[in-house]
C-alpha positions as CSV (number, residue, x, y, z in Angstrom):
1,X,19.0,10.2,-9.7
2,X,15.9,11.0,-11.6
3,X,13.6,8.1,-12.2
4,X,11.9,9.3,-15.4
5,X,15.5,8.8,-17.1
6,X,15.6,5.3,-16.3
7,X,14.3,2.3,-17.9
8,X,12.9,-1.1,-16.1
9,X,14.9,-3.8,-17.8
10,X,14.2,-7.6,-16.6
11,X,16.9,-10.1,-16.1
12,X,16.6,-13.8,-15.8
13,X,18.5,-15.8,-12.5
14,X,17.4,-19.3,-12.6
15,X,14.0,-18.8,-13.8
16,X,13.5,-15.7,-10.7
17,X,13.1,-12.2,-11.5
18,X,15.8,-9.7,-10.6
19,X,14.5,-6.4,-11.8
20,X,17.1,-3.8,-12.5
21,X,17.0,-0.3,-13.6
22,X,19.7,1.4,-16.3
23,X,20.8,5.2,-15.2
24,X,21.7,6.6,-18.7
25,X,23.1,9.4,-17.1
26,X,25.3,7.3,-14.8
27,X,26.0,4.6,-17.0
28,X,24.9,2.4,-14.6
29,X,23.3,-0.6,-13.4
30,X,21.2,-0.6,-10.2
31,X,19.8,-3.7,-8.8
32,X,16.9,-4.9,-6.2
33,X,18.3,-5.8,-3.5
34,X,15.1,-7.9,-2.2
35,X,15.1,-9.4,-5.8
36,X,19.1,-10.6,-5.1
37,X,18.5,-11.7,-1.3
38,X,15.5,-14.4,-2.6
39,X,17.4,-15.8,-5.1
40,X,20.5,-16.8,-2.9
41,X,18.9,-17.0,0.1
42,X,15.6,-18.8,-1.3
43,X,14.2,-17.5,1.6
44,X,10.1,-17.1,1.7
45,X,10.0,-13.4,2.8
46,X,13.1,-12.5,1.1
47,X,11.6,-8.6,2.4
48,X,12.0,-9.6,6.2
49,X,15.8,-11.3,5.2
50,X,16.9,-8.1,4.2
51,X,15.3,-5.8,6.8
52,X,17.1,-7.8,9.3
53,X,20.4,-8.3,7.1
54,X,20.2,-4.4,6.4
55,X,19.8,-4.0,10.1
56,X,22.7,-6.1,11.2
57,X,24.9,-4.7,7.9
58,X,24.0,-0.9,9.6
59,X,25.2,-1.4,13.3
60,X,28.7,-2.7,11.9
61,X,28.5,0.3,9.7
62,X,28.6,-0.8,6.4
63,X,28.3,1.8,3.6
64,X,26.9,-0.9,0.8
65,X,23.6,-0.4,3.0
66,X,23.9,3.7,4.1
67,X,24.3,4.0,0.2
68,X,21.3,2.2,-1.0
69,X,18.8,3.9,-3.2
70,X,15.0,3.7,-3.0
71,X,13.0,3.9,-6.6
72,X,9.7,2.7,-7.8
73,X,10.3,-0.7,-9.4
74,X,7.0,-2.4,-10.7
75,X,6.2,-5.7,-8.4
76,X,4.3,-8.8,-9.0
77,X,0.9,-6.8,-8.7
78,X,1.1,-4.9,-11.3
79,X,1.9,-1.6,-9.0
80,X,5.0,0.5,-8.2
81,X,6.6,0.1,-4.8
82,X,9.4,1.8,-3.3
83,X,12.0,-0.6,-3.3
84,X,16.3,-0.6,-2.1
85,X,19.0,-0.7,-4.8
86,X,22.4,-0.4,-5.6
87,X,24.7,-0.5,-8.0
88,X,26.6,-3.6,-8.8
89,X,30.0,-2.9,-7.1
90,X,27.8,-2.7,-4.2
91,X,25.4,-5.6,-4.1
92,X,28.7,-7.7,-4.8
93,X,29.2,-6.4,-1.2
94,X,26.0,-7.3,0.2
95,X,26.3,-10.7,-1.8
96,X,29.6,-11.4,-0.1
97,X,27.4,-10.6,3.5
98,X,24.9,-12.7,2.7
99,X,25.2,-16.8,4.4
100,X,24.5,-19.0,1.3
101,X,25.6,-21.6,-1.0
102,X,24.4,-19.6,-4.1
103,X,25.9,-16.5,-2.8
């Protein structure tokens, strides 16, 4: 998947930011995963919720998680991080893991 074909496109959740990327070549969505797991969750460190979700989805082998891209998504600072998505079949997948009301 090559970045430089991609372009950042924001999406509103209840006033939170969930920043997705669309793959031209793939026609396809992909999703943060961090940006997901804070808004259902609401959790404070919605990065440590899905280290230890991701962890816990790996050991019962789930491939929603071995399949998860890393790109550079722009953060809250201003800079590019490395940061998990997928696509939207698979965060439905991780949503459905995931112990929430919202979910």
């Amino acid at each position: 998947m090559r970045e430089d074909k991609m372009h950042l496109i924001n999406k509103l959740f209840k006033n939170n930011k969930i920043r997705t990327l669309w793959n031209q070549e793939e026609e396809k969505y992909y999703i943060s995963v961090v940006d997901v797991v804070g808004v259902l969750t609401g959790s404070e460190e919605p990065r440590n919720y899905w280290k230890v979700l991701k962890h816990r989805l790996k050991k019962e082998g789930n491939e929603s998680v071995t399949n998860c891209n890393q790109l550079k998504l722009k953060s809250s600072d201003g800079k590019y991080y490395k940061t998990d998505v997928v696509d939207i079949e698979r965060m439905f997948r991780i949503i459905e893991s995931i112990p929430s009301k919202n979910a």
